[in-house]
C-alpha positions in Angstrom: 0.0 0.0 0.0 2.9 2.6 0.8 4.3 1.7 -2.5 0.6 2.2 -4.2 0.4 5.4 -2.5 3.7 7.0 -3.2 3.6 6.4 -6.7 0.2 8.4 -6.4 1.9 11.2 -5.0 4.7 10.9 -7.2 2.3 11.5 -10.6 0.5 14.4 -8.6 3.4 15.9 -8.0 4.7 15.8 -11.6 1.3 16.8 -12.9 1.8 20.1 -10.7 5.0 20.5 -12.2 4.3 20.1 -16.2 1.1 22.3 -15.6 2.8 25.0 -13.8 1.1 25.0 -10.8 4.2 24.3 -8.4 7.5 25.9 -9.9 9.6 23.0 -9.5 13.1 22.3 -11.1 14.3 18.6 -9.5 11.1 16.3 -8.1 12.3 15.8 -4.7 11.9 12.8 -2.6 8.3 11.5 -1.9 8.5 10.2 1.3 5.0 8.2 2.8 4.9 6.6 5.8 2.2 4.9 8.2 0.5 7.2 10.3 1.0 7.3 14.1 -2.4 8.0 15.2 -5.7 6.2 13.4 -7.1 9.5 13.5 -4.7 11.2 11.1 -5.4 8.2 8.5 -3.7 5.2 7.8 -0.3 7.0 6.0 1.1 10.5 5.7 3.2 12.9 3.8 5.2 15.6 4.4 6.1 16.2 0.5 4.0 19.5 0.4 6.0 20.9 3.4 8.7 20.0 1.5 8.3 21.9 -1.5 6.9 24.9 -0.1 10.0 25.2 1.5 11.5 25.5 -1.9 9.2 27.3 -3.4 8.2 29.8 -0.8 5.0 29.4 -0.8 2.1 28.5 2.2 2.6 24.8 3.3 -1.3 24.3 2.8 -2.0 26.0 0.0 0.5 23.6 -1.7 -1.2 20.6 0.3 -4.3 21.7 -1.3 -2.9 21.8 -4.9 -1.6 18.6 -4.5 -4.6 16.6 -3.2 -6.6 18.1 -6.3 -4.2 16.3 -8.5 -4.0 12.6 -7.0 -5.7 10.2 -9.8 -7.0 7.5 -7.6 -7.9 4.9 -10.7 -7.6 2.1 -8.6 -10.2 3.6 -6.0 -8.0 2.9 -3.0 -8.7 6.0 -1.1 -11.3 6.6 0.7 -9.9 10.5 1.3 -7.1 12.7 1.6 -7.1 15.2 4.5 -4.7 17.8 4.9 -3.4 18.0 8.7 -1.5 20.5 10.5 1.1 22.4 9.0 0.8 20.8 5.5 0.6 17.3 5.9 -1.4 15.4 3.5 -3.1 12.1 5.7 -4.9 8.9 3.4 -7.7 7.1 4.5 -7.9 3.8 2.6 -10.9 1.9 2.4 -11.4 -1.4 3.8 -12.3 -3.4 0.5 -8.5 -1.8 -0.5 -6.9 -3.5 2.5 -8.6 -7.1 2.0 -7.5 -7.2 -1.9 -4.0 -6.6 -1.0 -4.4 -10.1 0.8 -4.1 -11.6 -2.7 -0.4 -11.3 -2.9 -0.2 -12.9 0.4 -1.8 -15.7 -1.4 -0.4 -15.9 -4.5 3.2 -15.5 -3.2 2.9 -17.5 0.3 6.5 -18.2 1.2 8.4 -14.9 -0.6 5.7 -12.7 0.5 7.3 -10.0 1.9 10.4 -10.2 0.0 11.2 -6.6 -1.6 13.4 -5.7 -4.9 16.0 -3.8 -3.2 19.4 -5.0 -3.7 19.0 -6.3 -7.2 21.4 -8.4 -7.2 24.2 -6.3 -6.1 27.0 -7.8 -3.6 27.0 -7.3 0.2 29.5 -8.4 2.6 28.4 -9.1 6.5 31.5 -9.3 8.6 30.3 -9.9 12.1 31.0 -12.1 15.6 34.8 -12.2 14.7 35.7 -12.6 18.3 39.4 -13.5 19.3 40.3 -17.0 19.2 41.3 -16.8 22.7 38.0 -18.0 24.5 34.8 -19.3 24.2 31.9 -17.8 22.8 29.8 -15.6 25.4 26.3 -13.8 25.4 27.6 -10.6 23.9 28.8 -12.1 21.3 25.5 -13.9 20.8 24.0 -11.0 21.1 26.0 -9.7 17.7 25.6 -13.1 16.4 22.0 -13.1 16.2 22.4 -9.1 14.5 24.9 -10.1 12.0 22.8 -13.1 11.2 19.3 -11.8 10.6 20.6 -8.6 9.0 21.9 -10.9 6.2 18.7 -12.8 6.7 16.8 -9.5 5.4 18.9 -8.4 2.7 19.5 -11.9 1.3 15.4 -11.9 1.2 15.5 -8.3 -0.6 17.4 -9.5 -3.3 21.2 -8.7 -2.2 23.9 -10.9 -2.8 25.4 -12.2 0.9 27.7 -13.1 2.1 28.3 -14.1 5.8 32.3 -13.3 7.3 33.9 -14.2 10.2 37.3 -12.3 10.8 39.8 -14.7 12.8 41.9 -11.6 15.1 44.3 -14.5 15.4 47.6 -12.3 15.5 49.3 -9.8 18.2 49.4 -9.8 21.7 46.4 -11.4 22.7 47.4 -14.4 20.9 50.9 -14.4 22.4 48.8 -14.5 26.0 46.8 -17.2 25.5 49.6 -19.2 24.3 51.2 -18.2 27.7 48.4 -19.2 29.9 48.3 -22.6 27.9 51.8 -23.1 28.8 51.1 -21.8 32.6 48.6 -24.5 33.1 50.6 -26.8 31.4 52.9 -26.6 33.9 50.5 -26.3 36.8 49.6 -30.1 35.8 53.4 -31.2 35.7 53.5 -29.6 39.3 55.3 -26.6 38.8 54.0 -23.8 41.3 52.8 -21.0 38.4 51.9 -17.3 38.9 49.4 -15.9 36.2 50.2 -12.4 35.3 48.1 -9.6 34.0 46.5 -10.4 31.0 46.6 -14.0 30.4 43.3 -16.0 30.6 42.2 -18.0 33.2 39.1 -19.5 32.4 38.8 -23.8 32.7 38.9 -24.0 28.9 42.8 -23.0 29.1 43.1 -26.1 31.7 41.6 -28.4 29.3 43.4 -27.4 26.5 46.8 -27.9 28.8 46.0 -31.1 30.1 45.0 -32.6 26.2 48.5 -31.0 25.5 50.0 -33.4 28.1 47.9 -36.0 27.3 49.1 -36.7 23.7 52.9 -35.7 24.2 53.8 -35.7 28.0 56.2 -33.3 29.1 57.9 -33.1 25.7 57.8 -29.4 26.0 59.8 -29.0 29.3 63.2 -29.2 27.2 61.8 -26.6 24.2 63.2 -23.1 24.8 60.0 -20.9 25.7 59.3 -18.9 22.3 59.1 -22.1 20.8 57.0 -23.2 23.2 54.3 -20.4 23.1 54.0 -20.4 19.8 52.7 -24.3 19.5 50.6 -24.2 22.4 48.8 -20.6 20.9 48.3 -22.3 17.2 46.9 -25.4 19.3 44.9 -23.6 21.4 43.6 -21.1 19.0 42.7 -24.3 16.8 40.5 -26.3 19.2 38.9 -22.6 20.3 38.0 -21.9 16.9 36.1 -25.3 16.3 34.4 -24.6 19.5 33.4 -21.6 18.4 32.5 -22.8 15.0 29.9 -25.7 16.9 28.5 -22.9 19.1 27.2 -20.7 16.4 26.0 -23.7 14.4 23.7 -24.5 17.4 23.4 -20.9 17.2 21.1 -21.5 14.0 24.4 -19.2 12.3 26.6 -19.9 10.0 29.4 -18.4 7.5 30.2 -18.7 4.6 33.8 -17.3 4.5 36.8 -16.9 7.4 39.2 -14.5 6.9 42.6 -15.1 9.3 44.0 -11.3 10.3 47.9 -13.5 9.8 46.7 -13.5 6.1 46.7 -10.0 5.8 50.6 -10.0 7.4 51.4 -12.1 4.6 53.9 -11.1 1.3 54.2 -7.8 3.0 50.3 -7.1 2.0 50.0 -4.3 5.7 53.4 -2.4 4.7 52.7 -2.4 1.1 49.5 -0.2 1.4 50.9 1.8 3.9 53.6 2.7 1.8 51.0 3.5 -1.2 48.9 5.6 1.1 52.2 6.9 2.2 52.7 8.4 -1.3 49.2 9.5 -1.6 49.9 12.2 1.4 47.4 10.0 3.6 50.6 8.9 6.0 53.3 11.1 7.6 56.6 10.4 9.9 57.2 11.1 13.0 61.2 10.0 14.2 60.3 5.9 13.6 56.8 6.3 14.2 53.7 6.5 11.4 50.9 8.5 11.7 47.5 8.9 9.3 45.9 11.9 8.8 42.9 11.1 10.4 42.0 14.5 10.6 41.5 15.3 7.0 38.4 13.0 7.3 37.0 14.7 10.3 38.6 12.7 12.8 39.5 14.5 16.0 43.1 13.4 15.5 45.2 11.5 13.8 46.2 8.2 14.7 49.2 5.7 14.8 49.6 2.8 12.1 53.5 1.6 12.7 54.5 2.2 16.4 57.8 3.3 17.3 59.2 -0.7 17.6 58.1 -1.0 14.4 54.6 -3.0 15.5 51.8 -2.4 13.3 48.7 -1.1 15.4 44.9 -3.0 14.9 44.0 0.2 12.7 46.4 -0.5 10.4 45.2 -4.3 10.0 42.1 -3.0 9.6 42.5 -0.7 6.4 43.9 -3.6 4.9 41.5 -5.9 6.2 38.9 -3.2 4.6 40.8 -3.0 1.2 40.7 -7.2 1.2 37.0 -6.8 1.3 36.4 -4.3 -1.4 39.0 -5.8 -4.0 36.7 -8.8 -3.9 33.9 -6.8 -5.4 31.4 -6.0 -3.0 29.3 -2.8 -3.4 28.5 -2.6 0.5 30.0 -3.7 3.3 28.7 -4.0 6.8 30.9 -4.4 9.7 28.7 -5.6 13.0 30.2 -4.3 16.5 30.5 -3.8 19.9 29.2 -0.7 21.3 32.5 0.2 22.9 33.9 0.4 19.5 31.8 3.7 18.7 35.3 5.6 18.9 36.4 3.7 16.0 34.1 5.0 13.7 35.9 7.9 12.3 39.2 6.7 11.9 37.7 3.8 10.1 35.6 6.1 7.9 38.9 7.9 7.1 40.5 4.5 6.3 37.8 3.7 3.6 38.0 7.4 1.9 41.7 6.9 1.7 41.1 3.7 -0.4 39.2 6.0 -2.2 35.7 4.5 -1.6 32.8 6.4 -0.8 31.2 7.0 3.0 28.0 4.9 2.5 29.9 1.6 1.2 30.4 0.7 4.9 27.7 0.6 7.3 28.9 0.3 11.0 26.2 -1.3 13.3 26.5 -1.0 17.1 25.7 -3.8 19.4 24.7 -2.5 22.9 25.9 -5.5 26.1 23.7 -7.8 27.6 22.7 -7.8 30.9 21.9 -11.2 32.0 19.1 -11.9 34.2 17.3 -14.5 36.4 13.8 -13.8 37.6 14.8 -9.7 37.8 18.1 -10.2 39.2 21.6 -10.1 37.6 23.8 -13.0 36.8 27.1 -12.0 38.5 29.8 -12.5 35.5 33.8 -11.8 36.0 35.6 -12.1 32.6 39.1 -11.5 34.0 38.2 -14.1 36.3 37.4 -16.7 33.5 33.7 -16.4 34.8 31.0 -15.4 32.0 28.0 -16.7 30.4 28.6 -18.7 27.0 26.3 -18.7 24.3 26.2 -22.4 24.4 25.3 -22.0 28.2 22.1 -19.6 27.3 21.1 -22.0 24.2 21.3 -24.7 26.4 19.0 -23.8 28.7 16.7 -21.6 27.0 16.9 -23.0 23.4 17.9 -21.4 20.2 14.6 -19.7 19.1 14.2 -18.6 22.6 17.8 -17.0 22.7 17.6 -15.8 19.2 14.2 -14.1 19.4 15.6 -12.2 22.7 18.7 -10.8 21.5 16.5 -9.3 19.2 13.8 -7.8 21.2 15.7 -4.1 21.7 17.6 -1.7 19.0 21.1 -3.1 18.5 22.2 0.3 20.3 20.2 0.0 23.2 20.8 -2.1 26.4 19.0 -5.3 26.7 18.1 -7.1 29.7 17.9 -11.1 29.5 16.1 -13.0 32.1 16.4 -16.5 31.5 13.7 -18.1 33.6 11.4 -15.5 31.8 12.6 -16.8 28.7 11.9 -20.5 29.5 8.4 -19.8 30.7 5.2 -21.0 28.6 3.3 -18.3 29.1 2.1 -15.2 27.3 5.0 -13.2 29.2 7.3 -14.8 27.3 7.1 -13.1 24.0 8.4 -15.6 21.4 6.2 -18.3 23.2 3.3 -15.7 22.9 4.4 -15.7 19.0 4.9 -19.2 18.0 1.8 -20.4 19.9 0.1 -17.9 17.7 1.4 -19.9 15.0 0.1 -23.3 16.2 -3.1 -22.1 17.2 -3.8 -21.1 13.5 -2.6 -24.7 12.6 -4.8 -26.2 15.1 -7.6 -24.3 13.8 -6.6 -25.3 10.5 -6.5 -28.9 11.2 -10.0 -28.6 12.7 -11.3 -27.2 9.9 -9.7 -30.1 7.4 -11.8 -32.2 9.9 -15.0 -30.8 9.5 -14.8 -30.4 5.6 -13.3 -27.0 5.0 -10.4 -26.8 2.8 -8.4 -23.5 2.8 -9.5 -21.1 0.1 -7.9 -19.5 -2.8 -8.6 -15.5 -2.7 -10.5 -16.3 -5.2 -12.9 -18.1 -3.4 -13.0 -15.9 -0.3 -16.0 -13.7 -0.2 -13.6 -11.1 1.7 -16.3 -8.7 2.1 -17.7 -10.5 4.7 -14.6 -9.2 7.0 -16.3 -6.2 8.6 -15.4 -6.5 12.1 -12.8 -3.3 13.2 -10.6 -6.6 14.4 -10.9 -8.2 11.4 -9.9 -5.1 9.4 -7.2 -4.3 11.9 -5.8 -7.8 11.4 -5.8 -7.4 7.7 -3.8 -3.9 8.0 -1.5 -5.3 10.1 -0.7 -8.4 7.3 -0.6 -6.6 4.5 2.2 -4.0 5.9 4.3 -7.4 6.1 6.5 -5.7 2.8 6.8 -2.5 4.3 8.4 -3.8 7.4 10.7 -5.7 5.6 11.8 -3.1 3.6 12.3 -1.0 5.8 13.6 -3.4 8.2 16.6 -4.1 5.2 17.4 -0.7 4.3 17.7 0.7 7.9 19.1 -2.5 9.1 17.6 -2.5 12.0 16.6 -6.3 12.3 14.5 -5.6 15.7 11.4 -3.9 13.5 10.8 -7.5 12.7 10.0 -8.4 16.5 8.3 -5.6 16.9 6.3 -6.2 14.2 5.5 -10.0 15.4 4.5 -9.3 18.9 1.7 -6.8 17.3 0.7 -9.0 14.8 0.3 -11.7 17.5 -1.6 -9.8 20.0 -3.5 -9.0 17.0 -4.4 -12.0 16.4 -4.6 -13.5 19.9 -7.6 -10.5 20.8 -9.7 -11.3 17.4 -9.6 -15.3 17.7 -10.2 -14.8 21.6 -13.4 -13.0 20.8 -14.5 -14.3 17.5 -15.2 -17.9 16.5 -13.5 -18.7 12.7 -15.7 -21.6 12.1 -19.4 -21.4 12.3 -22.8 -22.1 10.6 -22.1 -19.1 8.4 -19.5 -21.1 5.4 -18.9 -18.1 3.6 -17.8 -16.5 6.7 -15.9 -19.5 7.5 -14.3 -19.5 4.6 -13.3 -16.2 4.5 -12.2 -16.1 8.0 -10.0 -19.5 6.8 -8.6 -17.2 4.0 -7.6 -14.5 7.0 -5.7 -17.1 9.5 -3.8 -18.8 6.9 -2.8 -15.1 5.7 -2.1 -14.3 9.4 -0.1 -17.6 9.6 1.9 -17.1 6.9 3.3 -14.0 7.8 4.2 -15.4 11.0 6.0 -18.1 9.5 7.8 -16.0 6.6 9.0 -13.4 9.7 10.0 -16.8 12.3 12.2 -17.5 9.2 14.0 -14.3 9.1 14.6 -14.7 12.5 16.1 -17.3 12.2 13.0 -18.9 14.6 11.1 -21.9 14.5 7.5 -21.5 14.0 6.0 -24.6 15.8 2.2 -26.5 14.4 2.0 -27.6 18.1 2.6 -26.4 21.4 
């Protein structure tokens, strides 16, 4: 219906134009979105504001002009009010809403699924946690981000792809080879200090004592370099297929990991600092390099090659950046931790040096997790070795349960986790509240296979019949299915989608909880068949995006 409507405005608006009744050089952008209040319509526009701005001319009076000029042929509107300071509200008319049902219908498992990306290639680089540890509930968190914003553009007609970017080089790695080696000789009886910054979670123990396990204390006799280094390629190994399982329980999966020691290799890092050296984008300072951050609005410039000669993370990560471009992707989205907001400048000012436009990259800021059981927080220590795992939370809550909560706020916004709230079978719990929404319709439509009925065709729906304010608020509420996608894609913002689904099923819930679908009436049954399968459909073509189940019974 938005789409229907702005392409209205769109002709009126050019109609204006080639008649001379708005002095306009460039259309601008018709913007139409749904109304906040049921009083002011269904949608609104703000395009008559907008041009009398650039035209000088009374808000209203160009309101007016406009509404005179909207060719309704297709008898959608019911009437156009203009509102306020110009704004021109549409009130649709019910038969409108019920036809639009027909592509629910007709398209069943891609309804829903805009034209956006045509095609064109988008890269979604997210999780990439350190190989030095397991998997914990922030990084679900990002998981389930990374994975249903791919989700939504794969579905709007982008070509994915999923990456996982293996930080498997620097100092961190060098520490948890260290603490291997520390617990490796706690188990041959050596009496071991840990020192600041090495990790001393159990995993490290485990991995120690299968070290001593297959070769004994071969390693004793090794000078200590030598040592590190095995133990920190072994360690980072079995970490990273534990990882690897954890997201696959996870419901997420990539399709390409890229190891940061890659980048290192024939010189790939000090070649295109050197290039961007000549380009003016690098300076010296004594041994020390420096980019010029600040010609890209950074608030100052920052470090690439430290004075011992050390490349910093920054300088991985313009390379890392130029990897992902030379492979020919058009956008590329990077998913990550809040505290990373300070980041964002320098690594816009990485990308324009590589001579690639702002809006190729897309930064998307996951807030932490605050873990929860029955209102009260879950004590959690990481320097300690003592956090939640995501394989901890899937195993006690399940997958859809986790998934559907990581996803219940804004990626930029704090969300609180309870975990016995998210085991409950109740209408508290809001994916429980969703799914059974999605069984009940199949246990209705079971019944109905039992008592004759088969589902209808639109065709064979008298839809007419669907007068109740319920039923027509049910119907709104499917048929702006598309609208939330698309927006849902081109905002990225992948928590529309639950929001969307927890109105849809309260929707539902309050009409079946005061309405019988089945009755003497069979054209009313039929029709109101032809409704719950629409309604169930949408459930299940959302649940998918998610990356949720959606259960027959419950």
């Amino acid at each position: 219906m938005k789409k229907r409507l702005t392409a209205l405005l769109e002709n009126a608006v050019k109609d204006c134009a080639a008649k001379g009744l708005l002095p306009l050089g460039e259309l601008p952008f018709v913007e139409v979105d749904a109304a906040k209040n049921l009083l002011h319509g269904d949608y609104a526009s703000n395009v008559a504001m907008v041009l009398a701005s650039r035209i000088r001319e009374n808000p209203r009076k160009v309101a007016e002009i406009i509404s005179r000029h909207v060719c309704d042929h297709d008898n959608i509107l019911e009437k156009i009010e203009i509102a306020g300071p110009g704004f021109l509200n549409f009130f649709i008319r019910e038969e409108a809403w019920a036809a639009m049902l027909e592509d629910v219908d007709k398209l069943r498992d891609s309804y829903g699924a805009p034209n956006l990306g045509d095609g064109r290639g988008v890269l979604v680089e997210f999780v990439s946690a350190n190989p030095t540890g397991p998997l914990h509930i922030g990084h679900a968190r990002g998981a389930a981000v990374g994975d249903v914003i791919a989700n939504l553009l794969a579905v709007s007609g982008f070509s994915v792809c999923r990456e996982y970017y293996i930080n498997d080089a620097g100092s961190q790695m060098n520490n948890l080879g260290k603490s291997v080696k520390l617990r490796y000789l706690e188990l041959l009886g050596e009496k071991v200090e840990f020192p600041e910054g090495c990790y001393q979670g159990d995993y490290i123990g485990q991995i120690a004592a299968e070290i001593l396990k297959r070769d004994g204390d071969a390693y004793l006799a090794m000078d200590e370099e030598g040592v590190i280094r095995l133990f920190t390629d072994y360690a980072a190994d079995v970490i990273m297929k534990e990882i690897k399982k954890d997201l696959h329980a996870f419901g997420v999966v990539f399709d390409i990991y890229v190891s940061e020691r890659e980048l290192y290799k024939d010189n790939r890092v000090a070649r295109l600092l050197a290039e961007l050296e000549e380009k003016g984008f690098i300076y010296r300072q004594g041994e020390t390099l420096w980019f010029k951050t600040t010609a890209f609005g950074d608030e100052k410039d920052r470090v690439v090659i430290r004075k011992n000669g050390e490349p910093t993370y920054f300088a991985a990560d313009i390379a890392y950046h130029q990897n992902k471009y030379s492979r020919g992707f058009d956008t590329v989205i990077d998913i990550w931790g809040a505290d990373h907001h300070g980041y964002i400048p320098r690594m816009y000012a990485g990308i324009a040096a590589l001579g690639r436009e702002k809006d190729s990259l897309r930064i998307v800021l996951v807030q932490l997790v605050n873990l929860m059981r029955d209102g009260k927080p879950v004590a959690m220590s990481t320097r300690a070795g003592q956090f939640v795992t995501i394989k901890e939370v899937v195993d006690e809550v399940g997958r859809d349960a986790a998934r559907y909560n990581f996803l219940m706020r804004r990626s930029d916004s704090h969300l609180d986790f309870d975990l016995e709230l998210a085991k409950k079978q109740s209408n508290e719990n809001p994916v429980y509240y969703v799914q059974y929404a999605h069984a009940r319709i199949c246990s209705i439509l079971k019944r109905a296979g039992e008592q004759g009925y088969k589902i209808p065709a639109y065709e064979e729906a008298d839809l007419h019949l669907l007068k109740l304010p319920e039923e027509v608020e049910l119907i709104k509420t499917v048929t702006r299915f598309p609208e939330v996608v698309e927006g849902a894609a081109a905002a990225i913002e992948p928590h529309r989608l639950t929001f969307y689904l927890n109105e849809l099923a309260a929707t539902f819930h309050s009409y079946y909880n005061k309405n019988r679908v089945l009755s003497e009436d069979e054209g009313l049954s039929k029709a109101r068949l032809f409704l719950v399968e629409s309604v169930r459909t949408v459930l299940r073509n959302t649940l998918k995006l998610l990356g949720v189940s959606a259960p027959e019974e419950m």
